[in-house]
SEVEX-866037 format. One record per residue (C-alpha): residue number from 1; residue in one letter; x, y negated, z. Coordinates in Angstrom, 2 decimals, decimal comma. Layout:
SEVEX-866037
<NUM; 'A'; <X; Y; Z>>
...
END
This chain:
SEVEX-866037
<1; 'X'; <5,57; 23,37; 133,41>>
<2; 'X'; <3,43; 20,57; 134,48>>
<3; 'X'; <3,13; 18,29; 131,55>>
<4; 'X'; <3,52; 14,20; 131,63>>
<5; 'X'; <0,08; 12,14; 130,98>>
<6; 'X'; <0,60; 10,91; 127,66>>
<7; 'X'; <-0,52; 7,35; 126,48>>
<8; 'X'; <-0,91; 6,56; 122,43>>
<9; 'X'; <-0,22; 2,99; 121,44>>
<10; 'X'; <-2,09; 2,57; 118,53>>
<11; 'X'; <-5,05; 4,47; 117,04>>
<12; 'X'; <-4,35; 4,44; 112,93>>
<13; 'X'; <-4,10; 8,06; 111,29>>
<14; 'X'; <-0,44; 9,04; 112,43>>
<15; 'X'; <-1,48; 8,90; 116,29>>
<16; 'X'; <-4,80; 10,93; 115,46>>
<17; 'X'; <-1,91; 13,80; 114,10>>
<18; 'X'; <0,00; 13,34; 116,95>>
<19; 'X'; <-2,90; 13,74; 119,33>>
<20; 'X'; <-4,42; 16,24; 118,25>>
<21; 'X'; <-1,33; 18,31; 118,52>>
<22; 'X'; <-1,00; 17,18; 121,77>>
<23; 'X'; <-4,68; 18,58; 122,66>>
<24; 'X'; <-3,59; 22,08; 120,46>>
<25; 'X'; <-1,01; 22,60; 122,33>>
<26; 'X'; <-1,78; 22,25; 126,08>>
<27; 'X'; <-0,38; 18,85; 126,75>>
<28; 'X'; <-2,53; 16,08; 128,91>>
<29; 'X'; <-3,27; 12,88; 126,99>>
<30; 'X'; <-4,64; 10,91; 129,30>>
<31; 'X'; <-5,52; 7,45; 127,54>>
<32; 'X'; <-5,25; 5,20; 124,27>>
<33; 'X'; <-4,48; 1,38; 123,63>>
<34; 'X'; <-5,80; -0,28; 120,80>>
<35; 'X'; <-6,07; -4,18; 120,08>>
<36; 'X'; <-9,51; -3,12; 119,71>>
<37; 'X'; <-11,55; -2,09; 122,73>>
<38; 'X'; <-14,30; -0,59; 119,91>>
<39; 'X'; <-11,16; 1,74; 118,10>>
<40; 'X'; <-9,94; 2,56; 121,20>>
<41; 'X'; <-13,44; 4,36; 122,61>>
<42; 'X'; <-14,04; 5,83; 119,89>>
<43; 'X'; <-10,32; 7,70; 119,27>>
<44; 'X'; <-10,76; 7,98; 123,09>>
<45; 'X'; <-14,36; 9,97; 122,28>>
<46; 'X'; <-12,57; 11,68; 119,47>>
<47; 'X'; <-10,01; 13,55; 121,40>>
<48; 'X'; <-11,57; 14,01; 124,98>>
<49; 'X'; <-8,99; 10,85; 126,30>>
<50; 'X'; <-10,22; 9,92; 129,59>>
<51; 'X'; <-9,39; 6,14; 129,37>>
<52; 'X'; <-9,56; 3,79; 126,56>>
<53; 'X'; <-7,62; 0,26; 126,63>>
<54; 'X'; <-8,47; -2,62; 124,57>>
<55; 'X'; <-4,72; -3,53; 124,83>>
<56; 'X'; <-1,66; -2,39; 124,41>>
<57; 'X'; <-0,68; -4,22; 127,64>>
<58; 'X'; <-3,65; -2,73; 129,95>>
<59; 'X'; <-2,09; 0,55; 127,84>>
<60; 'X'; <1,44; 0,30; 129,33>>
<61; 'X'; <0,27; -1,22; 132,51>>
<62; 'X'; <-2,08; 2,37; 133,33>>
<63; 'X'; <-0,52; 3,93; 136,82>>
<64; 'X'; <-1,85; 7,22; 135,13>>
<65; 'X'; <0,39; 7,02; 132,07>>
<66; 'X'; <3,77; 8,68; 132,48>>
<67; 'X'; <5,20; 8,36; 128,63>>
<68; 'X'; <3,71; 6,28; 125,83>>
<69; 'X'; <3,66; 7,75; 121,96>>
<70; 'X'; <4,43; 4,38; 119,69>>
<71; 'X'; <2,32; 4,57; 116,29>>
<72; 'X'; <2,17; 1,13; 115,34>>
<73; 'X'; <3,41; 0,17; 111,73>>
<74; 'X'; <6,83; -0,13; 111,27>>
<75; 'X'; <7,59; -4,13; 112,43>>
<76; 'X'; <5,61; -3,59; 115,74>>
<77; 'X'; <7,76; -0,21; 117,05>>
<78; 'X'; <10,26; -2,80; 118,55>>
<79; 'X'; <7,98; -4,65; 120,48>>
<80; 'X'; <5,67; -1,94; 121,45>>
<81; 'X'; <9,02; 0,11; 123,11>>
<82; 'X'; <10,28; -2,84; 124,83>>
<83; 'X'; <6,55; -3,65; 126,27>>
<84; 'X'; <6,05; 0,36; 127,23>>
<85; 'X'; <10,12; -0,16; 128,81>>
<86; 'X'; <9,74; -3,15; 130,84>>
<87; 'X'; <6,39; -1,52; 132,16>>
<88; 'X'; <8,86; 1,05; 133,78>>
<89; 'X'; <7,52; 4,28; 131,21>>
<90; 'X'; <9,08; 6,68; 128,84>>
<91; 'X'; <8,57; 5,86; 125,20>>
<92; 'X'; <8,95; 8,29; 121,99>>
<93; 'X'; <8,49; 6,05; 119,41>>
<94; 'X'; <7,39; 6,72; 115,75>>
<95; 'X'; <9,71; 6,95; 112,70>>
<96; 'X'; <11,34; 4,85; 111,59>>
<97; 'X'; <12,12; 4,11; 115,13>>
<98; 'X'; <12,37; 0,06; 114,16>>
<99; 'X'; <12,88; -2,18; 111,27>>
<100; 'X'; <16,61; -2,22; 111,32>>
<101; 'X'; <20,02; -1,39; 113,91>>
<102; 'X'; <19,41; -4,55; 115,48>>
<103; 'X'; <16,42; -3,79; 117,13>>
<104; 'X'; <17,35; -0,01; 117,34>>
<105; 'X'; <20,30; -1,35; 119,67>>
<106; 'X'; <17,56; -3,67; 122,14>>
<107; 'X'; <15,49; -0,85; 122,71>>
<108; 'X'; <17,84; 1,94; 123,07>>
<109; 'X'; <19,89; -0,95; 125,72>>
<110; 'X'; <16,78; -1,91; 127,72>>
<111; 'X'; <15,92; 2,21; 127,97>>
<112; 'X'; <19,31; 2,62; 129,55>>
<113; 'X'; <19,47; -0,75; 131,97>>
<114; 'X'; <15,81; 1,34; 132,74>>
<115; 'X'; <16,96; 4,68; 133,46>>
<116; 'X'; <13,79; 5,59; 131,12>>
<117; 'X'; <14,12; 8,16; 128,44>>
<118; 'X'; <13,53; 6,73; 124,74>>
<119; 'X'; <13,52; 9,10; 121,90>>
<120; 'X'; <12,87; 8,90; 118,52>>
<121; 'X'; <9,87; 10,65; 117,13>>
<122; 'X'; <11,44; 12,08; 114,19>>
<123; 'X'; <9,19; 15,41; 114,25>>
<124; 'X'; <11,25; 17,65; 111,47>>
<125; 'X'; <14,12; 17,71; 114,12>>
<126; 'X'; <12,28; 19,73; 116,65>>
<127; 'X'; <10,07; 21,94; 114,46>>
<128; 'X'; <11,34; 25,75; 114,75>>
<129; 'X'; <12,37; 26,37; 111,26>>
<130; 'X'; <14,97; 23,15; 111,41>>
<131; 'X'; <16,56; 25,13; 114,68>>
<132; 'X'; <17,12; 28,46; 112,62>>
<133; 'X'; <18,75; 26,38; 110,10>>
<134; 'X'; <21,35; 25,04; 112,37>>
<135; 'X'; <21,48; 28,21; 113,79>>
<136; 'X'; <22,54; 29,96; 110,20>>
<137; 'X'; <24,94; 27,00; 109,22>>
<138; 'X'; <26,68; 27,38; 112,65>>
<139; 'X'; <27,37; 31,21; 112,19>>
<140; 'X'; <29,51; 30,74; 109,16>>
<141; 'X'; <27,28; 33,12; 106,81>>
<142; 'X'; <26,79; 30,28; 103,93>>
<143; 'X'; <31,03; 29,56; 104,51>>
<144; 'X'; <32,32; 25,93; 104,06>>
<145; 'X'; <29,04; 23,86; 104,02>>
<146; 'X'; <29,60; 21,13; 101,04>>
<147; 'X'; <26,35; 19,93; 99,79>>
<148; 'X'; <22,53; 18,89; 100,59>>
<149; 'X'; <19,79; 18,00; 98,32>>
<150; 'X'; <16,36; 16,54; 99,23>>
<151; 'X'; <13,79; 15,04; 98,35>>
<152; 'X'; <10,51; 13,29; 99,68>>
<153; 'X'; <8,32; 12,10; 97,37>>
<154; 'X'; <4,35; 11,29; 97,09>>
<155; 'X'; <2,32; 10,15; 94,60>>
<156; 'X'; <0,59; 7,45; 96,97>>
<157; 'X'; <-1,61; 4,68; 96,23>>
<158; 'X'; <-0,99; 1,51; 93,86>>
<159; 'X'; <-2,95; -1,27; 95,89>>
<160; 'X'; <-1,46; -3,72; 96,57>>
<161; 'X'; <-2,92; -3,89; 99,72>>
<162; 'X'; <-2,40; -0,91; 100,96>>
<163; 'X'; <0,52; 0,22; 103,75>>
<164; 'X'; <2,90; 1,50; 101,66>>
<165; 'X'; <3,42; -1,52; 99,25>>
<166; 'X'; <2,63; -4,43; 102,05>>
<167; 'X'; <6,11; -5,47; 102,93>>
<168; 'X'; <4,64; -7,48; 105,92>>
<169; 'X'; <4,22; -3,93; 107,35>>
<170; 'X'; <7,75; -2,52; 106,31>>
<171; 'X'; <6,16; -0,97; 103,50>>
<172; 'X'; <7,72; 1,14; 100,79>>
<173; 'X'; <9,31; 4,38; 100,24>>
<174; 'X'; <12,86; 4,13; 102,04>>
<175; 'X'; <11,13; 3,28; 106,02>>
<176; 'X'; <8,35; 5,55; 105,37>>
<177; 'X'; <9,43; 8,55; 103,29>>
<178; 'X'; <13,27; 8,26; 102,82>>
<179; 'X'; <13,61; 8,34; 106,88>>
<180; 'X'; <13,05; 12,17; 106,52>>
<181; 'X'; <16,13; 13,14; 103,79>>
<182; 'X'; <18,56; 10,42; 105,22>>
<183; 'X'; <17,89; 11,80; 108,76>>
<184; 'X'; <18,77; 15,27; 107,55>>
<185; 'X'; <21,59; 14,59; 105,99>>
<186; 'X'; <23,20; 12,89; 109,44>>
<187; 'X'; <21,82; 16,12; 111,51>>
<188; 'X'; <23,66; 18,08; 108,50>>
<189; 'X'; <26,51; 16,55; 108,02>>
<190; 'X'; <27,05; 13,12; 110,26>>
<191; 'X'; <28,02; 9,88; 109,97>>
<192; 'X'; <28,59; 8,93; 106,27>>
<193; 'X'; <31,49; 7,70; 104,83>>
<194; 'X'; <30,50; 6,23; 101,92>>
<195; 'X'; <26,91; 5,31; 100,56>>
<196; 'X'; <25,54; 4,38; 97,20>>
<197; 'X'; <21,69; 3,53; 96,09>>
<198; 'X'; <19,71; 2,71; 93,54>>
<199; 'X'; <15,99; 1,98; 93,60>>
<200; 'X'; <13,24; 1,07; 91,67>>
<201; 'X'; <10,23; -1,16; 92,92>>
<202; 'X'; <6,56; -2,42; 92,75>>
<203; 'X'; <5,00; -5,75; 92,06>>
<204; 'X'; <4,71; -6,15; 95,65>>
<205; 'X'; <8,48; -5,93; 96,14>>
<206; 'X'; <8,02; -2,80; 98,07>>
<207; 'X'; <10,54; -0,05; 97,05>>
<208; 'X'; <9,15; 2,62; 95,09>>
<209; 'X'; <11,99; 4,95; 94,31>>
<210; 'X'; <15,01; 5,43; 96,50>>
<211; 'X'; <17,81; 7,51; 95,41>>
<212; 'X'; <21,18; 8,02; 97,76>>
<213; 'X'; <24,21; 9,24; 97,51>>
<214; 'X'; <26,32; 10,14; 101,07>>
<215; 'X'; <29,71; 11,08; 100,44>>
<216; 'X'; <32,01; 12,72; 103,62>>
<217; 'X'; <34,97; 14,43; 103,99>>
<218; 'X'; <35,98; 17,85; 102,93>>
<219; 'X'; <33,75; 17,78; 99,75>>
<220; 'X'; <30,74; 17,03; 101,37>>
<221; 'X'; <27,90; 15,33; 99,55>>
<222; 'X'; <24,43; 14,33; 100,44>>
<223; 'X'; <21,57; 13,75; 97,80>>
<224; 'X'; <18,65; 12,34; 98,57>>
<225; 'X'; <15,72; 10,96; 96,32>>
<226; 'X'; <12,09; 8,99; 97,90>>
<227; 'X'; <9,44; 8,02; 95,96>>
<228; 'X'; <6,20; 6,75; 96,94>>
<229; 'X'; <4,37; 7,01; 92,92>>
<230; 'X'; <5,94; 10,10; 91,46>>
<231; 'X'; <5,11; 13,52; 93,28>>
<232; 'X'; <8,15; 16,02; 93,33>>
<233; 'X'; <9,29; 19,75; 94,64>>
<234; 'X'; <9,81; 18,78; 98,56>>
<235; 'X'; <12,35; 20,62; 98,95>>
<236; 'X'; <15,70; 21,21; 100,27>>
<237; 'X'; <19,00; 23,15; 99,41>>
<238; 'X'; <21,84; 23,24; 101,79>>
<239; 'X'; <25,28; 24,60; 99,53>>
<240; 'X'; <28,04; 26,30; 100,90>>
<241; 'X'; <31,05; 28,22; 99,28>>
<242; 'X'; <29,47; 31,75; 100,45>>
<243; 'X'; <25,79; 31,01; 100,04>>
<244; 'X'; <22,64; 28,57; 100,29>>
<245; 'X'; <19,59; 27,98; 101,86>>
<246; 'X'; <16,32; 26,90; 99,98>>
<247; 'X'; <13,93; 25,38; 102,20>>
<248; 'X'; <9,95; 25,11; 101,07>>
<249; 'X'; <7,60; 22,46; 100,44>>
<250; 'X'; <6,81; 20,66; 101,76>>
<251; 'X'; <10,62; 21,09; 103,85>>
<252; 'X'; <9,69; 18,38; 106,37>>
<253; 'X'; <6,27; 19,84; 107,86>>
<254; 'X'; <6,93; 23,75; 109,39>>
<255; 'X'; <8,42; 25,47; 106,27>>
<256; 'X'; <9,66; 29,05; 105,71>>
<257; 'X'; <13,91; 28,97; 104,88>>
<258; 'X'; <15,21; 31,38; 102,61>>
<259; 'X'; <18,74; 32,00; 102,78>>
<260; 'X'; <20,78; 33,66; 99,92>>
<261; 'X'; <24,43; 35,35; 99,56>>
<262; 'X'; <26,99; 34,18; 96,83>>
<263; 'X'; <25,63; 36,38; 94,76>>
<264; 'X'; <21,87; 34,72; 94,67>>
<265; 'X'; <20,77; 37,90; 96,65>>
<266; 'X'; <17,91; 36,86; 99,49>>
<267; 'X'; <19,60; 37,96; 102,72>>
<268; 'X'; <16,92; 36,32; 105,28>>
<269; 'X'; <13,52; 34,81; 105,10>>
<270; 'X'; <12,25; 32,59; 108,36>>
<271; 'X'; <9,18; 31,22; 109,05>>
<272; 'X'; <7,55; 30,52; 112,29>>
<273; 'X'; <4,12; 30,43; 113,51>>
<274; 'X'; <2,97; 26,63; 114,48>>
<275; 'X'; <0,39; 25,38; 115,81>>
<276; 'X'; <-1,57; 22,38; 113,91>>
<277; 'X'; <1,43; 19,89; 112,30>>
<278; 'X'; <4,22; 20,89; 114,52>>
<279; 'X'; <3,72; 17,38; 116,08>>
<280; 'X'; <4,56; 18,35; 119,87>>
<281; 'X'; <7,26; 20,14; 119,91>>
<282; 'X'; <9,07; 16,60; 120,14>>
<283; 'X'; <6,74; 15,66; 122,98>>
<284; 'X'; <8,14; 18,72; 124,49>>
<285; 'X'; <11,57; 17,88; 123,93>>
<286; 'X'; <10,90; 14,63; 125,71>>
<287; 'X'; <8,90; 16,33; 128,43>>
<288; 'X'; <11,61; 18,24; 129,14>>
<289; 'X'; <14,68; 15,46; 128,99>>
<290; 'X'; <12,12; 13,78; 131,46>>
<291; 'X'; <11,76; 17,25; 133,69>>
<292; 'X'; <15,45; 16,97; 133,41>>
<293; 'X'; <16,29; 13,63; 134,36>>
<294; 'X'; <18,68; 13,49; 131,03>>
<295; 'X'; <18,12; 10,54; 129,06>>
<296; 'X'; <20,01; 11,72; 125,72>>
<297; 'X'; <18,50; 14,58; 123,45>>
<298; 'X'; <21,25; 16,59; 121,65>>
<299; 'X'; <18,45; 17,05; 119,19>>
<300; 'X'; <18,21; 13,37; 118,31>>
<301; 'X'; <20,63; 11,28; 120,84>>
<302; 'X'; <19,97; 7,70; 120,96>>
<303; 'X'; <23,06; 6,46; 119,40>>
<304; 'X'; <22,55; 8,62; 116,10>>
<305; 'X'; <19,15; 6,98; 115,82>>
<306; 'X'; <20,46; 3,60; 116,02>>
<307; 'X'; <22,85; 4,46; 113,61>>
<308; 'X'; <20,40; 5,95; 111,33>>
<309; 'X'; <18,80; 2,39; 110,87>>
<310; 'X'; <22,28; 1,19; 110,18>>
<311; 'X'; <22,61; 3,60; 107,28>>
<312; 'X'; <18,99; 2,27; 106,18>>
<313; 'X'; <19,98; -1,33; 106,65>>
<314; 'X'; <23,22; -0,41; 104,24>>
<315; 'X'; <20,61; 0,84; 101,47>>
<316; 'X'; <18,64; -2,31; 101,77>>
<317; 'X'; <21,76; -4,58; 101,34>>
<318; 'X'; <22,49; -2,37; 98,80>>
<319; 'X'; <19,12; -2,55; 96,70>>
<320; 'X'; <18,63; -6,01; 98,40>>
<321; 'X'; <15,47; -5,11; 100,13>>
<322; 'X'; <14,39; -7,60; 102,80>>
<323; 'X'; <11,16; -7,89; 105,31>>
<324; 'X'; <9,04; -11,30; 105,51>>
<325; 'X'; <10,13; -12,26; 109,83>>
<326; 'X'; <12,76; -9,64; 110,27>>
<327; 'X'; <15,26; -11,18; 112,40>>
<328; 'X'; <18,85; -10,83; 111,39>>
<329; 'X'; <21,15; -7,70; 111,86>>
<330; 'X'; <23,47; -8,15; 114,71>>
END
């Protein structure tokens, strides 16, 4: 396979993960944008990029770029996809893939008027041990599947000034850590059809504990706690009427799944060998809807992750959490 020449938009600590799975795994990254020409040399010196751009502009402007990796904060993913779009490229942006469905809907609309493939980077879908689980739940061992409980949650830092509690830069648990368990829970189970929250917060406003419940059809029921100052297990547990599955901390990096009988007797244990963070195997998933000429990924399609946001923007009304500039939902 004859990989794409990768561009990163943004040089902070997330793309420095992403890249240097990239470089781990055989993939060409072939330059970086920054707002700073100085950050951009020296991420490009870093990790072997030939070309460094002291825009993101010049960035999605490069004829040598085929696909651009979006790792700005949180309120810039919008802009950055649409800039990387109209510049005719493919785009996988970062978690969450915007602020809100509103601009989940522009970007995901321009990428189709485009023909351009635009895919959310929500890494847990594509790691290996996620696939097996799908693969157990569809072959009926665990029986009727009725329940999922997750968590994500980090003891992370108190200043003020710091990403995670600056609400100028979407800051707080729900965009940053409860993107993870809510995302699971519509690979697990779908759509939901009924939602209730309750959170706690900092002086900043910034959410600091999110707690969900999903409710669906047929007895189905999604729990999900975030929190970004109280450290907890990490881990999941998928219920059915003939067994379970326990996934490992941390359950949203590559994890091993243990899956048990009615009877609390271990049946299977699955872990897979991975390569640095597990990072590109969704840069190979979008390598290879690209290779395709698909625009959708089954994985992830385009109209889940815009509904995703809506699911997030339903929390926020519900805990009324709002961002300083974000522009109305649609």
């Amino acid at each position: 396979m004859t990989h794409l020449r990768w561009g990163i938009l943004a040089a902070g600590g997330i793309a420095a993960s992403f890249t240097s799975d990239l470089n781990d795994n055989g993939f060409t990254v072939q330059a970086v944008g920054s707002r700073n020409l100085e950050r951009a040399r020296e991420f490009a010196d870093r990790f072997g990029i030939p070309t460094a751009h002291g825009s993101y502009e010049n960035l999605a402007a490069d004829p040598e770029v085929d696909i651009v990796y979006v790792a700005t904060p949180h309120p810039f993913h919008a802009e950055a996809a649409k800039l990387v779009l109209e510049a005719g490229k493919h785009v996988l942006v970062e978690k969450p893939f915007t602020l809100n469905a509103a601009e989940a809907r522009e970007v995901v609309e321009l990428a189709e008027s485009k023909g351009l493939v635009v895919l959310e980077a929500m890494w847990t879908r594509f790691l290996p041990h996620m696939a097996r689980v799908r693969e157990i739940i569809a072959s009926g061992v665990l029986g009727e599947v009725r329940t999922l409980m997750v968590d994500h949650t980090q003891d992370l830092p108190d200043d003020p000034a710091h990403r995670i509690n600056d609400l100028a830069l979407g800051g707080g648990s729900l965009l940053d850590l409860g993107i993870y368990p809510v995302s699971f829970a519509w690979d697990l189970f779908g759509e939901p059809l009924t939602v209730q929250s309750h959170a706690t917060f900092k002086e900043t406003g910034a959410d600091a504990t999110i707690a969900t419940i999903f409710g669906y059809d047929g007895a189905r029921v999604a729990t999900t706690v975030s929190a970004s100052d109280t450290r907890g297990p990490n881990r999941a547990s998928i219920l059915g009427t003939e067994g379970r599955i326990e996934i490992d901390a941390t359950w949203y990096n590559p994890s091993t799944v243990h899956v048990y009988d009615v009877s609390g007797t271990e049946v299977e244990t699955y872990s897979a060998e991975v390569t640095g963070r597990g990072m590109h195997f969704q840069a190979a998933e979008a390598e290879r809807l690209v290779a395709a000429g698909e625009l959708d990924s089954p994985l992830l399609p385009r109209a889940e992750t815009v509904a995703i946001m809506g699911t997030l923007d339903t929390i926020r009304e519900q805990i009324g959490l709002e961002y300083p500039g974000e522009q109305p939902p649609a």
